[in-house]
C-alpha positions as CSV (number, residue, x, y, z in Angstrom):
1,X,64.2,-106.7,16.4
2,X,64.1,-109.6,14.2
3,X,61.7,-112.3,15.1
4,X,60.7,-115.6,13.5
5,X,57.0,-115.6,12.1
6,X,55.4,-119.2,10.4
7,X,52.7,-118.0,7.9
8,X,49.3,-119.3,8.5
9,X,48.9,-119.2,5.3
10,X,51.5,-121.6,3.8
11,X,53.1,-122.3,6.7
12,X,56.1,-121.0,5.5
13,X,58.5,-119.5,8.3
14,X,60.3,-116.8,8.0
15,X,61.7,-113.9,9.8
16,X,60.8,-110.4,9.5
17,X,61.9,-107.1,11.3
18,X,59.7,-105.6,14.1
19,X,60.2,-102.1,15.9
20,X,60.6,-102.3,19.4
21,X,60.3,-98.2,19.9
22,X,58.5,-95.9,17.5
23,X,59.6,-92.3,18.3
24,X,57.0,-90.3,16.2
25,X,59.6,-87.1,17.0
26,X,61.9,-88.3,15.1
27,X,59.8,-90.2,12.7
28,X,57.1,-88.5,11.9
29,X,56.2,-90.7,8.9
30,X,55.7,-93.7,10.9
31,X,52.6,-92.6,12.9
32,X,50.6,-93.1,10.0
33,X,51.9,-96.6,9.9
34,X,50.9,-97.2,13.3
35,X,47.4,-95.5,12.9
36,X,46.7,-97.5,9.7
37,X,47.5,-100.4,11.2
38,X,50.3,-100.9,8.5
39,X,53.1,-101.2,10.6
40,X,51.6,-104.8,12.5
41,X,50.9,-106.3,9.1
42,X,53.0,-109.2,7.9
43,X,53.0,-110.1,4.4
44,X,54.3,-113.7,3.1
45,X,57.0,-113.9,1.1
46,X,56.3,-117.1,-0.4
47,X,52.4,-116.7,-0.5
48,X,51.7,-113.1,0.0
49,X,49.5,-113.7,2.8
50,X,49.0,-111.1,5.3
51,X,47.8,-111.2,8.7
52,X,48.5,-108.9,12.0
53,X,51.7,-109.4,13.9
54,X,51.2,-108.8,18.0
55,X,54.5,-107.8,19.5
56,X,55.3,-105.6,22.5
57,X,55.9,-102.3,21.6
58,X,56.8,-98.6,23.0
59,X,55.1,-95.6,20.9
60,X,56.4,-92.3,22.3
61,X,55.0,-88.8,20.9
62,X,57.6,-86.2,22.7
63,X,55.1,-83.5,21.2
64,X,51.7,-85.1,22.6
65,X,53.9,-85.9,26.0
66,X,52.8,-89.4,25.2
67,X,54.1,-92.9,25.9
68,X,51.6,-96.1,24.7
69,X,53.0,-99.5,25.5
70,X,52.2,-102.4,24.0
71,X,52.4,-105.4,26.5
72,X,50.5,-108.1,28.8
73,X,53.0,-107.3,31.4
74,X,52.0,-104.3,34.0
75,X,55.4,-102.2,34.4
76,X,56.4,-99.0,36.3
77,X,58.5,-95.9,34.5
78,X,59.6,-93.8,36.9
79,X,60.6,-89.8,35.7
80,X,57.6,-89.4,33.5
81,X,56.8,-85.8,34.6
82,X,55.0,-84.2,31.7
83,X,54.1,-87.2,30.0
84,X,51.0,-89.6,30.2
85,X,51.8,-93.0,30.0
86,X,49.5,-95.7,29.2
87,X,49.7,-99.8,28.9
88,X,47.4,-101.7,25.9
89,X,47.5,-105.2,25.3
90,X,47.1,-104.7,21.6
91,X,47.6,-103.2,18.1
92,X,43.5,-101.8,17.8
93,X,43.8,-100.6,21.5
94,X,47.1,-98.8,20.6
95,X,45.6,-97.1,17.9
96,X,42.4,-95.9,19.4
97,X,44.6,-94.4,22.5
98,X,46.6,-92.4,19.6
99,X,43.2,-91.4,17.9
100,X,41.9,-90.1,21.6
101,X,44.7,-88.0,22.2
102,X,45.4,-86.3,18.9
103,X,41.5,-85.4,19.3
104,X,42.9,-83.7,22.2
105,X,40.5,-85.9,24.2
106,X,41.1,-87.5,28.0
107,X,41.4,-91.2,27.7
108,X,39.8,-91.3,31.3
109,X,36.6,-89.2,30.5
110,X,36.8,-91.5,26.7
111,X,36.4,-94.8,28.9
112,X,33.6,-93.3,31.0
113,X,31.3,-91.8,27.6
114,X,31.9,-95.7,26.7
115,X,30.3,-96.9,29.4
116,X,27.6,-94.7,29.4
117,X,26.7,-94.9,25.7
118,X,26.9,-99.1,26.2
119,X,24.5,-98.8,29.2
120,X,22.3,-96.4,26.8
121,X,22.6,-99.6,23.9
122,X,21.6,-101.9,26.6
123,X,24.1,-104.1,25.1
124,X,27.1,-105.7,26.7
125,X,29.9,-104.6,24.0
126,X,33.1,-103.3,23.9
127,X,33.0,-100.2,21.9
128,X,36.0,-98.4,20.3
129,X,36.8,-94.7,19.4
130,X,37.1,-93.9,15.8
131,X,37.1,-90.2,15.9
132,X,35.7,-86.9,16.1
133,X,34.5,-84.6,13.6
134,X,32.3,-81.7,12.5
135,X,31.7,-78.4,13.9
136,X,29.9,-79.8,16.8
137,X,32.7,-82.5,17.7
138,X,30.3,-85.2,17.3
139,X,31.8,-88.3,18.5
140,X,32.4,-91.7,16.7
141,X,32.2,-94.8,18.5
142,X,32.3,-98.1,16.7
143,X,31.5,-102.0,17.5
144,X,31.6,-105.6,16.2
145,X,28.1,-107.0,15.7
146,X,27.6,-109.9,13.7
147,X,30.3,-109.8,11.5
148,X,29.9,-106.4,10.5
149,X,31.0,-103.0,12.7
150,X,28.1,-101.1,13.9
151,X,28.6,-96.9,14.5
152,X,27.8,-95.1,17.3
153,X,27.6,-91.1,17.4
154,X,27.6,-89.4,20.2
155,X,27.2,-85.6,20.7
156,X,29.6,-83.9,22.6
157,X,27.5,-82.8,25.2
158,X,28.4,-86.4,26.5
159,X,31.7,-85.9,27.0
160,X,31.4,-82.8,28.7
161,X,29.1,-84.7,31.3
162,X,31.2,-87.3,31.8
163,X,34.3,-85.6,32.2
164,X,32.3,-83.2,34.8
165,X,31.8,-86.2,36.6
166,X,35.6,-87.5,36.3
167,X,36.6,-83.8,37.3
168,X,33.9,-84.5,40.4
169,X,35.7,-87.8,41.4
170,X,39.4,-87.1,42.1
171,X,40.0,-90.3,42.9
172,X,39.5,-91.4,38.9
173,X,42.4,-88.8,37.7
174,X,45.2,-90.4,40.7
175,X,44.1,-93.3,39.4
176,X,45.3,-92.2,36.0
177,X,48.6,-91.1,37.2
178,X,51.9,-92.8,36.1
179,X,52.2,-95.3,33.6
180,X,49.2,-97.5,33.8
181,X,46.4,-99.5,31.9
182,X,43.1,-97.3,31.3
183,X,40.4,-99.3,29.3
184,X,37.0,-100.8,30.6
185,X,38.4,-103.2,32.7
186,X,40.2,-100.4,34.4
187,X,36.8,-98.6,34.8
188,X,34.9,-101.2,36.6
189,X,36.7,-101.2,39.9
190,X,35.4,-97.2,39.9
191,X,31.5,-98.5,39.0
192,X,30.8,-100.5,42.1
């Protein structure tokens, strides 16, 4: 889709190409794109300025049974039988929901070893996956503080608890069903 951008650099518009879908089946090569953030960059052609584009977006992975939508707006799919289908509101939470599931990670049980390590900080911050490594599968978690992202690890062990507990609450996995919006906010209405 072609859609009209005004640089906020020179203040130059132009227009530029966006994706509306992003089948990673088909195109492998453009998951990288997404994941590096590449593809929602918009260079200048007058100034070379880049900055990040926001646009709605549907990223399907037919091998992960994935769908991630990019929008503000809530929307039902119906059909969606083997998949998992999840709404962001942007580009970073897009990416992270990519990075969770290739890690072969539940988003759900993600959200909840977010809220538990935040409580652990004592600090009210939103904190975002990075990934997961080493022979242990320690976790990354990551956080703007002062200018500068602070890094979280977490052992596994965590994520086992808390997905003992998800497994525990029922409720929390319907909740999950369909094609919905799973992050913090999302959370809360489970905490009270």
């Amino acid at each position: 889709m072609k859609t009209e951008v005004k640089c906020s650099g020179c203040g130059r518009v132009s227009i530029t190409e966006v994706p509306q879908v992003i089948n990673v089946g088909d195109n492998p090569e453009l998951k990288e794109k997404v994941i590096s953030g590449e593809l929602f960059i918009y260079e200048c052609p007058s100034c070379g300025h880049r900055e990040l584009l926001e646009y709605n977006l549907l990223y399907h992975d037919p091998d992960a049974g994935l769908l991630v939508c990019v929008s503000d707006r809530d929307m039902s799919v119906e059909g969606m039988q083997g998949y998992t289908g999840r709404l962001v509101s942007d580009a970073g939470s897009l990416i992270e929901k990519i990075k969770i599931f290739d890690a072969g990670l539940d988003d759900v049980v993600m959200e909840l070893c977010k809220y538990v390590t935040a409580q652990e900080l004592g600090k009210d911050v939103s904190l975002r996956f990075l990934n997961m490594t080493g022979a242990d599968h320690e976790i990354t978690l990551a956080y703007p503080d002062k200018g500068q992202m602070q890094m979280v690890q977490i052992g596994f062990n965590v994520y086992e608890d808390c997905a003992g507990i998800v497994n525990r609450n029922p409720v929390l996995k319907e909740a999950a069903a369909g094609f919905i919006r799973v992050d913090q906010e999302w959370l809360y209405k489970f905490m009270k």
